[in-house]
C-alpha positions, 0 to 999 in steps of 0.5 A: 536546515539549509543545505551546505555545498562545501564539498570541493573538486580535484583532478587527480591520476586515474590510478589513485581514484578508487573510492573518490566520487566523479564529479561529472559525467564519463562520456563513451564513445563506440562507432556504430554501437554506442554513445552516452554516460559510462559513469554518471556524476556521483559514481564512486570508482571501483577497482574494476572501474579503473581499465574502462576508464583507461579505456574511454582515454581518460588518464585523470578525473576530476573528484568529489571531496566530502567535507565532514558532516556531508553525505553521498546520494547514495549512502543516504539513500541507503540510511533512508531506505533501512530505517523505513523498510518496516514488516513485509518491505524490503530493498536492494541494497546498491543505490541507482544514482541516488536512488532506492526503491522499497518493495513488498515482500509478500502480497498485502495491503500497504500502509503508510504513515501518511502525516509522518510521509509529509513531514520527512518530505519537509526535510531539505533535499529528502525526497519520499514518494509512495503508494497510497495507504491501505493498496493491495499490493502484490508481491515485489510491487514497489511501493516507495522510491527514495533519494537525496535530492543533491549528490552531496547532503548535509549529515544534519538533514539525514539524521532529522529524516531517520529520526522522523521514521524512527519516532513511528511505529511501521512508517511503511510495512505490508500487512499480510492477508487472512486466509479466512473460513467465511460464511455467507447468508444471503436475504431477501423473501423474494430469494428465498422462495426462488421467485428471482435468482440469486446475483449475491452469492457468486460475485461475493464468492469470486471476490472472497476467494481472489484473497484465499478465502474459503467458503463454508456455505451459502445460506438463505433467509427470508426477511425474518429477524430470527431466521436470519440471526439463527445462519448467522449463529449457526456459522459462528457455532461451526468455526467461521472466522468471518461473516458476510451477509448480503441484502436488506441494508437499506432505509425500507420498513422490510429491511430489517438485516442489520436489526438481525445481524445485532440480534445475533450479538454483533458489537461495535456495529457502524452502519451507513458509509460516506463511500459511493457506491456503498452508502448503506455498507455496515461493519461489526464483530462477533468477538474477533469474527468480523461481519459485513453487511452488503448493500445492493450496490454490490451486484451493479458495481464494479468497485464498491465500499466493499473493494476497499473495506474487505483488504482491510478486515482480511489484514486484520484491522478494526474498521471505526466509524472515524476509518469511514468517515476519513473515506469520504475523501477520495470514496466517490466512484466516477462510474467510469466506462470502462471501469480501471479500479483500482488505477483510478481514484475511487478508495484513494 
């Protein structure tokens, strides 16, 4: 669908002007303080517009006249903007020259509709732009700027954009967080017997609580299948709504965590993530208490598999072997010093 500029210009009196769209820039000009734009092209005119106008010695202007089926930047923005403002998403309702910008109503993690995001841009003069899917975004964080690219645009290209965001479910929505009871166990003989020092616990414990996650203890296990199955159990049988479990996920004969973590009765368990650092990463469910199995990187890195599964898992989701396998894109950290994440391309 092809634009259509058939909206035509006028002069008229300043007087009958309310409600007519100014068809250039209103330049103000005062000595000493300032000189620039006091009405933009595509300024609707007010009531309370017209002394300024008098003001500035304009007595007419020169306005836009829609055409049937031609809409104004910002009322399409508008339209836009309250068909894509899905769950946990809102917006100011007055347009800054054709522009809107969605926020986040609560602290979350942002999703978008990647594959429909492409094709709404498709559509002739519709510009969308967001943040990546799957951020964690803080409360009124702007997430998307949208705007009709002309000042005037064809009404037919308005309805196929709406129609776009109509035909998904959430085109943009912020998922909010679980405040979840977390168990922890952490594995490894050398630990358990205290011949080294613990690292695990308090960099999971930090990242746990940045999201309102509770603690309700940290257990220790040798490289025993029963012992650690039976922390694990005993977490689950004293109400813990998520499990973590820390060391032992490699290839080594010894390393035998994610054998005890199905031994407890995980279910739909992946493990092994094309994510760097993070490869030996695994994700299961204890019925609807999710369990993670961190690998050693966690304790080197800044940013892991982790940082980008964990906003993820307290939002809610299922995470699948087809979700880590799409992280391959985007999923190798660059190790930079210093470390920016998350304003890199690590998880993006």
């Amino acid at each position: 669908m092809a634009s259509k500029f058939k909206s035509s210009a006028t002069v008229i009196p300043i007087d009958q002007s309310v409600g007519t769209i100014l068809a250039h820039d209103i330049t103000e000009i005062r000595p000493g303080q300032f000189k620039g734009p006091a009405f933009k092209k595509g300024h609707i005119i007010r009531e309370e517009d017209v002394p300024h106008l008098k003001r500035v010695g304009k007595e007419h202007l020169y306005v836009l006249h829609l055409e049937p089926g031609e809409i104004h930047e910002d009322d399409a923005a508008f339209r836009l903007a309250s068909v894509l403002a899905g769950k946990g998403v809102f917006f100011d309702p007055h347009p800054s020259e054709g522009k809107i910008q969605l926020k986040a109503s609560h602290r979350g993690l942002f999703k978008v509709d990647v594959a429909a995001l492409t094709r709404i841009n498709l559509v002739p003069d519709i510009s969308c732009s967001a943040r990546h899917t799957n951020s964690v975004v803080e409360k009124e964080d702007v997430i998307c700027g949208v705007r009709a690219v002309p000042l005037i645009i064809d009404e037919e290209n308005l309805q196929a954009a709406e129609n776009i965001v109509l035909a998904v479910d959430d085109f943009f929505s912020v998922k909010p967080f679980l405040a979840l009871r977390c168990g922890i166990v952490i594995t490894g003989n050398d630990v358990f017997s205290g011949l080294i020092d613990d690292k695990f616990a308090p960099i999971i414990r930090k990242k746990l609580q940045s999201y309102g996650c509770s603690i309700m203890g940290i257990a220790f296990a040798p490289d025993d299948r029963d012992r650690i199955a039976s922390e694990i159990n005993r977490f689950l049988q004293t109400g813990a709504e998520m499990i973590v479990v820390a060391g032992g996920m490699s290839v080594d004969p010894d390393d035998i965590t994610r054998v005890a973590i199905a031994d407890a009765g995980a279910e739909d368990v992946v493990y092994g993530t094309p994510v760097l650092p993070g490869a030996m990463f695994l994700y299961g469910r204890f019925g609807d208490v999710p369990v993670m199995g961190l690998p050693a990187c966690v304790l080197f890195f800044r940013a892991t598999v982790l940082d980008l599964i964990l906003p993820r898992v307290l939002a809610g989701e299922l995470i699948t072997r087809e979700d880590l396998a799409a992280m391959a894109h985007g999923g190798l950290c660059l190790e930079c010093e210093p470390c920016h994440f998350p304003q890199c391309s690590f998880g993006k």
